[in-house]
GUKOL-146707 format. One line per field, with one value per residue (C-alpha): residue in three letters; y, z, x. Coordinates in Angstrom, 1 decimal. Layout:
# residues N
res = c(ALA; ...)
py = c(Y; ...)
pz = c(Z; ...)
px = c(X; ...)
END
This chain:
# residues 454
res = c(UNK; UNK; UNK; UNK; UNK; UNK; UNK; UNK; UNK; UNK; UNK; UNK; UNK; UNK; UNK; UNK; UNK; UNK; UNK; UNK; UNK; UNK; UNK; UNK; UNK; UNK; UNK; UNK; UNK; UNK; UNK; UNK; UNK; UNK; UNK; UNK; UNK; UNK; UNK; UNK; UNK; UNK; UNK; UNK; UNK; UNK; UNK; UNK; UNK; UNK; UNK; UNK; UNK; UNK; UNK; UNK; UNK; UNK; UNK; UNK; UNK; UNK; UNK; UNK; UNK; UNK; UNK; UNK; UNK; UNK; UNK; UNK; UNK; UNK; UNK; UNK; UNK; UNK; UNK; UNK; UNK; UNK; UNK; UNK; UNK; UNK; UNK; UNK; UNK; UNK; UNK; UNK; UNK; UNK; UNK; UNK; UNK; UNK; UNK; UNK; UNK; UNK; UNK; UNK; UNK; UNK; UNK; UNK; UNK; UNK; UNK; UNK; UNK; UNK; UNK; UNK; UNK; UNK; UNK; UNK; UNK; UNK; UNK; UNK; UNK; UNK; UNK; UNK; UNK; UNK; UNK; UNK; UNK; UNK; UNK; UNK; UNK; UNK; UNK; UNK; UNK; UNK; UNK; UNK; UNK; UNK; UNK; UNK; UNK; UNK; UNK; UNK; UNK; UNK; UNK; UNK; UNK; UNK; UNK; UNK; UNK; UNK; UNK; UNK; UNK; UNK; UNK; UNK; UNK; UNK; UNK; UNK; UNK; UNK; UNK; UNK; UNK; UNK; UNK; UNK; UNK; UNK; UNK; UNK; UNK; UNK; UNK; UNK; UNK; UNK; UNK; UNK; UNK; UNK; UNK; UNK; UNK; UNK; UNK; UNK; UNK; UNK; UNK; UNK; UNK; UNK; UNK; UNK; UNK; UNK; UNK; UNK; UNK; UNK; UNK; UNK; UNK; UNK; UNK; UNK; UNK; UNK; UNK; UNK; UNK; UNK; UNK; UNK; UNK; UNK; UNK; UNK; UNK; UNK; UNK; UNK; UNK; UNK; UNK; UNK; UNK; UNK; UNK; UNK; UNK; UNK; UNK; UNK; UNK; UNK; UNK; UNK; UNK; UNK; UNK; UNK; UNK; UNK; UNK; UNK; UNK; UNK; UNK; UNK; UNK; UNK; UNK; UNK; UNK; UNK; UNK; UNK; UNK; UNK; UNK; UNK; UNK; UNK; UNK; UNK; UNK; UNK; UNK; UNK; UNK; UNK; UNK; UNK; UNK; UNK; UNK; UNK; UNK; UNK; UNK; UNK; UNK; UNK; UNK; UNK; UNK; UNK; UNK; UNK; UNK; UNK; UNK; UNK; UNK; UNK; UNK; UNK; UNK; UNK; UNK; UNK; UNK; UNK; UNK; UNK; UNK; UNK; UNK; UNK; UNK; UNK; UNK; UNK; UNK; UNK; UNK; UNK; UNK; UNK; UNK; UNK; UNK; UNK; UNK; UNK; UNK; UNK; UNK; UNK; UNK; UNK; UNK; UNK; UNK; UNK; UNK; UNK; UNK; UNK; UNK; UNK; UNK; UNK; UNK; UNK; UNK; UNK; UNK; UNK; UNK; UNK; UNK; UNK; UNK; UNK; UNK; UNK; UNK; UNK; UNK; UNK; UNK; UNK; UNK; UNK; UNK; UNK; UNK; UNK; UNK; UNK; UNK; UNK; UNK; UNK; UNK; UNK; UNK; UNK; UNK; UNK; UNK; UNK; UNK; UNK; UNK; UNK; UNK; UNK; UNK; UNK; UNK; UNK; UNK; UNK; UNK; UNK; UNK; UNK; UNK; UNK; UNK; UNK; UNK; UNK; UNK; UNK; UNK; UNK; UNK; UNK; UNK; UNK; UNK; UNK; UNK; UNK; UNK; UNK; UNK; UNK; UNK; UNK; UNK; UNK; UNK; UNK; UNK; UNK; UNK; UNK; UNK; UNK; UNK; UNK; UNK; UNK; UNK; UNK)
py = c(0.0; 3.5; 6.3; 8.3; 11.8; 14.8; 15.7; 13.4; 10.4; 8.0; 4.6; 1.4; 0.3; 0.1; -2.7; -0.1; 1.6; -0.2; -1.0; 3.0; 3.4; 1.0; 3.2; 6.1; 4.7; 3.6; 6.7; 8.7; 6.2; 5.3; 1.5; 3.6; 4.8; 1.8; -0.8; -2.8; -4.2; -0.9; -1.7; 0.8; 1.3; 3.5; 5.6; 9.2; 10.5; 14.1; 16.4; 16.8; 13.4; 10.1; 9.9; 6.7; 6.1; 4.9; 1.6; 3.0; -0.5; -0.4; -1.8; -0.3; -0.8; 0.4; 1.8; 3.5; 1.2; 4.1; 6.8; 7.9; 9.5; 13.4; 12.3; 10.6; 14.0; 16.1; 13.9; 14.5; 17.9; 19.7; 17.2; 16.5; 13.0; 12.4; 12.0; 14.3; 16.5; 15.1; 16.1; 17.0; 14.1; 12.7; 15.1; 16.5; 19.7; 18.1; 15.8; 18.9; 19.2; 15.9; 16.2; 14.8; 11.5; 10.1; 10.5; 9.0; 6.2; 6.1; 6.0; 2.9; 0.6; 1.8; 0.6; -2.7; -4.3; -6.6; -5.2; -5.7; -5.6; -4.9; -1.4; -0.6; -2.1; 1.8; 5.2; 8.8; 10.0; 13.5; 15.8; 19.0; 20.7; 19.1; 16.5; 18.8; 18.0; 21.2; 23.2; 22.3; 25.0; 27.6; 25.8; 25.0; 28.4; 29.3; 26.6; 25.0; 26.8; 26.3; 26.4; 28.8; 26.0; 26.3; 24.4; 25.2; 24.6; 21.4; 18.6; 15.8; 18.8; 19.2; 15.5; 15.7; 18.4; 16.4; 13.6; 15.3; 18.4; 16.4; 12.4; 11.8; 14.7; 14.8; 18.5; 17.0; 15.3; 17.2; 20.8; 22.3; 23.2; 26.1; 26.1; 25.6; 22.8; 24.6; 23.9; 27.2; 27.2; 29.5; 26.2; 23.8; 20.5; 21.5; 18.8; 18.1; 16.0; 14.4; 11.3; 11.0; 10.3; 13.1; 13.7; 15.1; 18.4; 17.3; 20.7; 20.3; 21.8; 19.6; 19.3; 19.2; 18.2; 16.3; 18.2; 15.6; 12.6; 11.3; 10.7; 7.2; 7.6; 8.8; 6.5; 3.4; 4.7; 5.4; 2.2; -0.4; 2.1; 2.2; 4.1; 3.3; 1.1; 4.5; 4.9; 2.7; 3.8; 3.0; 4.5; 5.7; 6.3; 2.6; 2.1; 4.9; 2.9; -0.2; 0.4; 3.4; 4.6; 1.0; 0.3; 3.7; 3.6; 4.6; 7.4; 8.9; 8.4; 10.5; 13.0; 13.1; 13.4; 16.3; 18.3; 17.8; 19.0; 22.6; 22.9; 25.7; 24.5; 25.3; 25.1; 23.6; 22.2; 21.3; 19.2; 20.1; 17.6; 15.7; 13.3; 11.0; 11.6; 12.2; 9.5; 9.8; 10.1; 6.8; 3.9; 0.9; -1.6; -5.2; -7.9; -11.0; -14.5; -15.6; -12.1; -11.4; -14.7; -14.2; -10.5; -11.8; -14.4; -12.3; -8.8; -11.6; -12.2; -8.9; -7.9; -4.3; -3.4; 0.0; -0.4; 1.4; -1.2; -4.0; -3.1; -2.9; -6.5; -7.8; -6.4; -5.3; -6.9; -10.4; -8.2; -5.0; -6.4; -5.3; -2.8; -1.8; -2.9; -4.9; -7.5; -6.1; -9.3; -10.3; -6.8; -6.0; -2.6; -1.1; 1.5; 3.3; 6.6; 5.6; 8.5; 7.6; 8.1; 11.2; 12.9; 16.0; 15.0; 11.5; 11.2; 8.7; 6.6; 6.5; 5.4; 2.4; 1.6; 1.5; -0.2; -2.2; -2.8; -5.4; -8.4; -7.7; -3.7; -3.1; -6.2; -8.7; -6.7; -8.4; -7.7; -6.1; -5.7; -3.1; -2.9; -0.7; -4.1; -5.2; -2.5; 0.7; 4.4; 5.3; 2.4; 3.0; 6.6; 5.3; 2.6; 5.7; 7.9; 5.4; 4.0; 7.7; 8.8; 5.8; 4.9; 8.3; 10.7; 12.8; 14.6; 13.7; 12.7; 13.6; 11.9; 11.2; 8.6; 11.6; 12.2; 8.8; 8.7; 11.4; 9.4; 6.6; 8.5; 10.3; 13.4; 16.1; 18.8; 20.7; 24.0; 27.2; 28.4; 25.4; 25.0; 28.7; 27.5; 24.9; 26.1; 29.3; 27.0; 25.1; 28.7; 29.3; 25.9; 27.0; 30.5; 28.9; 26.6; 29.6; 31.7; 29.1; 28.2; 31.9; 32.0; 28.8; 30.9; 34.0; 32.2; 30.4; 33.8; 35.0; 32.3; 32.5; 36.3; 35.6; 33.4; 35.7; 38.4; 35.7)
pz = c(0.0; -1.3; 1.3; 1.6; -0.1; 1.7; -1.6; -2.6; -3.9; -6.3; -5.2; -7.2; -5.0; -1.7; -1.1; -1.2; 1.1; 3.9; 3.6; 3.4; 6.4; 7.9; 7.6; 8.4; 12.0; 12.7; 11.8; 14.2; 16.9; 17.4; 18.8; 21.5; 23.7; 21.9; 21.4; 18.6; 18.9; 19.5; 22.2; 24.5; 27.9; 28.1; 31.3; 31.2; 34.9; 34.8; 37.8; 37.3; 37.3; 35.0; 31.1; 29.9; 25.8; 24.7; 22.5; 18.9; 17.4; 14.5; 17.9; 17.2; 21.2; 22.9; 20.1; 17.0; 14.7; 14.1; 13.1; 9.7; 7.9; 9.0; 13.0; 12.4; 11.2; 13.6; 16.0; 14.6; 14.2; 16.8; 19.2; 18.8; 18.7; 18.1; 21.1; 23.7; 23.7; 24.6; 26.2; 25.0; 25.7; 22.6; 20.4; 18.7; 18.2; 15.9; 13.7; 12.8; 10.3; 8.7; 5.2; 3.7; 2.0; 5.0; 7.4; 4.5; 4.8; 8.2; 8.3; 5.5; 7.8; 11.1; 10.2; 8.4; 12.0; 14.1; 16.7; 20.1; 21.9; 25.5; 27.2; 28.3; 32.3; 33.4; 32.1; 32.6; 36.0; 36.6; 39.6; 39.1; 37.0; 35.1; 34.1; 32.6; 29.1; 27.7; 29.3; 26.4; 24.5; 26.3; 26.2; 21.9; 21.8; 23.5; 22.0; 18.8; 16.0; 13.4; 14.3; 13.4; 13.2; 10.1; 6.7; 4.2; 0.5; 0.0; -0.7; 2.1; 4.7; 4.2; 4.4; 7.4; 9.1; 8.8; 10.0; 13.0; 13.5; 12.6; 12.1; 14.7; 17.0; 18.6; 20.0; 22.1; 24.2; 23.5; 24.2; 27.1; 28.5; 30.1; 33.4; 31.7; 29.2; 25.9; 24.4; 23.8; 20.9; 21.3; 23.0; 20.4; 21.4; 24.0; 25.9; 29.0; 31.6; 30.9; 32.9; 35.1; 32.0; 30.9; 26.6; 26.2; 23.8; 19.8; 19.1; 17.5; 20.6; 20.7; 24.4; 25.5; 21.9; 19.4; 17.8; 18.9; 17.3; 13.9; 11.4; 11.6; 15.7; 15.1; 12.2; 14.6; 17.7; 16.0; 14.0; 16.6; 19.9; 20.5; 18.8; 19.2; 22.4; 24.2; 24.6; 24.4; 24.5; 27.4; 28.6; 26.4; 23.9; 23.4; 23.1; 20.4; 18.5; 18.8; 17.9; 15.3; 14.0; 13.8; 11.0; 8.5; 5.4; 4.7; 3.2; 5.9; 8.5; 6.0; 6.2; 10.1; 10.7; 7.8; 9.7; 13.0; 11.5; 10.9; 14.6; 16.0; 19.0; 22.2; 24.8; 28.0; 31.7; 33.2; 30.8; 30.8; 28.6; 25.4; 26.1; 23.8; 23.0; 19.4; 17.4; 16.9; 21.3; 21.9; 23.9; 21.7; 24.7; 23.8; 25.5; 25.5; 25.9; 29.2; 30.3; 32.8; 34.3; 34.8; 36.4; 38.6; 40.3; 40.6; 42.4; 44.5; 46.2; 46.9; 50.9; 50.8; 48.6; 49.4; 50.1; 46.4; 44.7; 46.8; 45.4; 41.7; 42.2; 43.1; 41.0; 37.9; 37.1; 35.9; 32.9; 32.5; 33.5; 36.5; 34.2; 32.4; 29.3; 28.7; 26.5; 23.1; 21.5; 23.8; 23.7; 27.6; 26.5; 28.0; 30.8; 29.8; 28.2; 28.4; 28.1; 30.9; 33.1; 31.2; 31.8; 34.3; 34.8; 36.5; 35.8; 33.0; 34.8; 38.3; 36.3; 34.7; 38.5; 39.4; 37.5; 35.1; 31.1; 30.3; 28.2; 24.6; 24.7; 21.8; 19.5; 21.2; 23.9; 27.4; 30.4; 32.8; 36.5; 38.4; 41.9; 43.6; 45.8; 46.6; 47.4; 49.3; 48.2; 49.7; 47.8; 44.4; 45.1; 45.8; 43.0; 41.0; 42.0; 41.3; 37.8; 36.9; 38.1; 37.1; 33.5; 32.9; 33.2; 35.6; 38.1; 40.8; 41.8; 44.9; 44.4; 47.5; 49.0; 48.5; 44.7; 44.6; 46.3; 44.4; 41.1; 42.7; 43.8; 40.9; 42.3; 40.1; 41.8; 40.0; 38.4; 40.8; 37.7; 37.4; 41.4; 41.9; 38.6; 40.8; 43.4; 41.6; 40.2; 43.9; 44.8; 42.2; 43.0; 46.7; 45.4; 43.5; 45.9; 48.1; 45.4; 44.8; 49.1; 49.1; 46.2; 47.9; 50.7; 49.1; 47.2; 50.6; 52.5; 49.9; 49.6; 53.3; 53.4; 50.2; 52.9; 55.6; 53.6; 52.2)
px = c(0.0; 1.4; 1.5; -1.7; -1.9; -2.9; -4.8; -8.5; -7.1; -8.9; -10.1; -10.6; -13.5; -14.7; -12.6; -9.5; -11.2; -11.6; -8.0; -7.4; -9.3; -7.4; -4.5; -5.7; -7.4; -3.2; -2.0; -4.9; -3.9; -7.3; -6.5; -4.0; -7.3; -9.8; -8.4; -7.7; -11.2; -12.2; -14.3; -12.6; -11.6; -8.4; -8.3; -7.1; -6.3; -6.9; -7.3; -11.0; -11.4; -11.4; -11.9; -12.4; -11.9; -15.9; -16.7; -16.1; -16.8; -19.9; -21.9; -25.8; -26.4; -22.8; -20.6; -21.6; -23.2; -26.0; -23.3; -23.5; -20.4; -21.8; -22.0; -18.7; -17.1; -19.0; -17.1; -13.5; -14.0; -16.6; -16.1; -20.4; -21.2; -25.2; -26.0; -23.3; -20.3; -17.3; -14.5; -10.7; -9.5; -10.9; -8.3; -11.5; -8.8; -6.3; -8.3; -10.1; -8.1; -8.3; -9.6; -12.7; -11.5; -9.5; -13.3; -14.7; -12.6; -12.2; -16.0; -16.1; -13.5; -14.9; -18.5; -16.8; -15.6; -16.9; -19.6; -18.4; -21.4; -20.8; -19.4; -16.5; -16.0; -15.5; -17.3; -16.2; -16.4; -16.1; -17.7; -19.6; -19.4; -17.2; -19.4; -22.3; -20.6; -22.9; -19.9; -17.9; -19.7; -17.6; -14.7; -14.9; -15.5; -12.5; -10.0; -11.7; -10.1; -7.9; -4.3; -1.8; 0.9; 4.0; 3.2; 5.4; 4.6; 7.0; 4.4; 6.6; 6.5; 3.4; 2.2; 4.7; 2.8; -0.5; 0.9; 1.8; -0.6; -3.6; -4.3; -0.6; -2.5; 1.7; 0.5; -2.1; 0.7; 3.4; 2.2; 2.1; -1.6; -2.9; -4.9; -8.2; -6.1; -6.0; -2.7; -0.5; 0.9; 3.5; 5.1; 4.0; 5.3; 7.8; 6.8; 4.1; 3.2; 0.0; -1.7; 1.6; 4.3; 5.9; 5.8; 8.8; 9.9; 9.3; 11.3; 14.6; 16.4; 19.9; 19.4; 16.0; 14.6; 15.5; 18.4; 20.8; 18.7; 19.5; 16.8; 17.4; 17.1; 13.6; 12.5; 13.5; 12.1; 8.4; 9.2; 10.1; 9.8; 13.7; 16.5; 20.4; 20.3; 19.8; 16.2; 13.2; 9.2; 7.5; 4.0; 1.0; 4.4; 4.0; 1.3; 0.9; 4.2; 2.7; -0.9; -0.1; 3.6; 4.8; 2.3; 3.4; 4.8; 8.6; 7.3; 5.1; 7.8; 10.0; 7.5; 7.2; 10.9; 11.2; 8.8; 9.7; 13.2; 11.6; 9.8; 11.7; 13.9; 12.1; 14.7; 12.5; 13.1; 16.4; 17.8; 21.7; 23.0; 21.4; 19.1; 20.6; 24.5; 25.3; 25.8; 29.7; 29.2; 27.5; 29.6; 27.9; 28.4; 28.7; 27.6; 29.4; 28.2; 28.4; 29.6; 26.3; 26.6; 30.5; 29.9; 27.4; 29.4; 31.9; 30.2; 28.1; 31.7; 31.8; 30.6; 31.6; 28.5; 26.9; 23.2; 22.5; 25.0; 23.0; 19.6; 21.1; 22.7; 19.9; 17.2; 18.1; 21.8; 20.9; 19.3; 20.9; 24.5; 26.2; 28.5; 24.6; 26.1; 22.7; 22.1; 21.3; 21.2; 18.1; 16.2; 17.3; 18.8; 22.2; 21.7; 25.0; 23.9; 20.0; 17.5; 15.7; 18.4; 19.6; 16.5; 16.6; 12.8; 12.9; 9.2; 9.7; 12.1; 10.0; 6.9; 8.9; 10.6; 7.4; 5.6; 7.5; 7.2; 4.5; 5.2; 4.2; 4.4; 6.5; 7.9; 10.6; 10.3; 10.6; 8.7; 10.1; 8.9; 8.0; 9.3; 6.1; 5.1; 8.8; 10.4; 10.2; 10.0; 12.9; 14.9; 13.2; 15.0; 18.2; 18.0; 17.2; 19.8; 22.6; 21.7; 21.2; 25.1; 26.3; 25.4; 23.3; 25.8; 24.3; 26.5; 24.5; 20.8; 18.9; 15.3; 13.8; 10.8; 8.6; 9.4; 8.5; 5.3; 4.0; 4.6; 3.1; 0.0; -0.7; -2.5; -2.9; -3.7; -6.7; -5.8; -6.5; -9.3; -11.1; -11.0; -12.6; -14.9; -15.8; -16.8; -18.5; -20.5; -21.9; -22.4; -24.7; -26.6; -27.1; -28.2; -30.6; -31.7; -32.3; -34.1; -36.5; -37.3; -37.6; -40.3; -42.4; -41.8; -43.4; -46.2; -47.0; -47.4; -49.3; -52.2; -52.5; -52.9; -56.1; -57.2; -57.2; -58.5; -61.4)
END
């Protein structure tokens, strides 16, 4: 299949469309939140509350069976659906700019899979008055428009910018948000934190961007979700590489990376060295046969361990090696120069202490656990803080049981707007409360003063 045109292209039948549609739905993501049954489920934490991704399967009773190609547009690009608003979450503001052949393909192979007919085990939860979805008026008036976002006139960087802007929806993620969650574009994809993972800056800053990456470092990592043994997707990323850029033409990934090349660099956070060394920089460790075994037996002789070597011995040697050389060869990556330990923000690598890499993320991939049951906060910390001096190249690390726990409780506090919006909002149900006891009130003394008067 030939890479799809941002223009109207010409199908043979409807055979070709389905199979368009197919392509289109990877390259939106669409199995990242729903599945690839699409029968939904994904949970987005947000400080209001929980967002769960709806049963998009051509179900008549608990999907959308009944949607015609119209509703499905009006859902891509107002964020309507036939029956409700939904929220932002759904990334209503990107695909708005998805053109007319790719919904009317999308529609075709949407409406052409199986029906799963149950609903998803969890629905949106949010508390008032956040979960009055007519709200969303106000806030599509404020933040539904079209974008003022670079597209020059060179046909791949514009197929790149589509790619990314629109069906890849990368600013949704990547963009920092303002208090009411509108994405500022002045920051376009400088990176955010968003349902406790960070998505780093997409700029082309060499330090905090990805200046320092080569185009074949960014064709792997959206092709097979790692890039030079130096940094591997993990998170809603991997889900995205699995589910969507893993399945893209050669072309279309040229596309991305040329645009992404133009983004102007954004310098952002702490980050004081690249998070991935230049190419010519990398250490390439090797792993020889035998060599983990042989450097185990010999550091487990060892009885002058400090407590932070102890908890690396024992929990993450046997795969990473006890030098974090790795073994390549069996997809346990090197922790010498890894991103994750690069990173000024730790987020990333907390999340993944935590809570480990399921089997089957990404390709040959192995699992790999998380340590939130076996070990301690204060000893995540100090596991932490020495794989990231000593194979990450930071000059030191000071993370502490409380950085931890805050990962691990994932408590986003609610902006101080939507908190006063809040509570303006109670107010006005208790002044209306009291405006209509006051009229029974009225209308009560005034039948009993006709009665008198009678």
């Amino acid at each position: 299949m030939s890479a799809v045109s941002l223009g109207t292209p010409t199908f043979a039948d409807d055979t070709d469309l389905v199979t368009q549609g197919e392509y289109i739905a990877r390259a939106s993501g669409c199995m990242s939140c729903h599945q690839e049954d699409l029968s939904g489920g994904y949970e987005v934490e947000t400080p209001m509350g929980t967002i769960v991704a709806p049963n998009i399967s051509p179900s008549d009773d608990y999907g959308i069976g009944g949607y015609d190609r119209d509703d499905l547009a009006n859902v891509l690009r107002r964020g309507v659906s036939p029956d409700r608003r939904l929220y932002p979450a759904m990334p209503y503001t990107s695909y708005r700019g998805m053109s007319d052949a790719d919904i009317d393909a999308l529609h075709i192979w949407l409406q052409d899979q199986e029906p799963v007919d149950v609903p998803p085990e969890q629905t949106t939860d949010l508390p008032f008055p956040f979960n009055i979805r007519t709200g969303m008026i106000g806030w599509n008036w404020m933040y539904l428009d079209d974008r003022d976002l670079p597209v020059p006139d060179d046909p791949v960087l514009q197929r790149g910018a589509y790619l990314v802007n629109h069906l890849g929806h990368c600013g949704e993620c990547h963009t920092p948000r303002n208090d009411f969650f509108g994405m500022q574009d002045e920051q376009y994809l400088a990176g955010e934190v968003l349902d406790g993972w960070l998505a780093p800056n997409l700029t082309s800053d060499p330090v905090s961007g990805l200046g320092s990456w080569s185009d074949q470092d960014i064709s792997d990592y959206l092709r097979i979700g790692q890039a030079g043994n130096v940094i591997q997707a993990a998170g809603p990323m991997a889900d995205f590489v699995r589910h969507g850029t893993s399945h893209l033409e050669d072309d279309d990934i040229a596309a991305i990376i040329a645009y992404l090349r133009i983004i102007p660099a954004i310098a952002t956070g702490a980050q004081d060295i690249p998070l991935i060394p230049p190419e010519s920089e990398r250490s390439h460790p090797e792993h020889r046969y035998g060599q983990v075994r042989g450097e185990m037996s010999a550091v487990l002789t060892n009885f002058d361990l400090a407590e932070q070597e102890q908890l690396y011995v024992a929990h993450c040697a046997a795969c990473h090696g006890v030098s974090g050389q790795g073994q390549p060869q069996a997809y346990y990556p090197p922790l010498v120069q890894n991103a994750a330990l690069r990173r000024a923000d730790p987020t990333n690598l907390i999340q993944v202490l935590l809570h480990g890499v399921p089997a089957g993320m990404l390709e040959r991939v192995p699992a790999m656990p998380g340590f939130a049951d076996e070990l301690a906060p204060d000893q995540i910390a100090m596991l932490a803080n020495y794989t990231r001096v000593t194979f990450g190249d930071r000059p030191d690390s000071d993370l502490t049981a409380a950085d931890i726990s805050r990962v691990l409780s994932h408590e986003e506090e609610m902006p101080t707007p939507l908190r006063i919006l809040q509570v303006l909002a109670w107010v006005g149900v208790g002044v209306l409360i009291l405006v209509a006891v006051l009229m029974v009130v009225w209308v009560a003394r005034r039948r009993k003063l006709k009665r008198q008067r009678g």
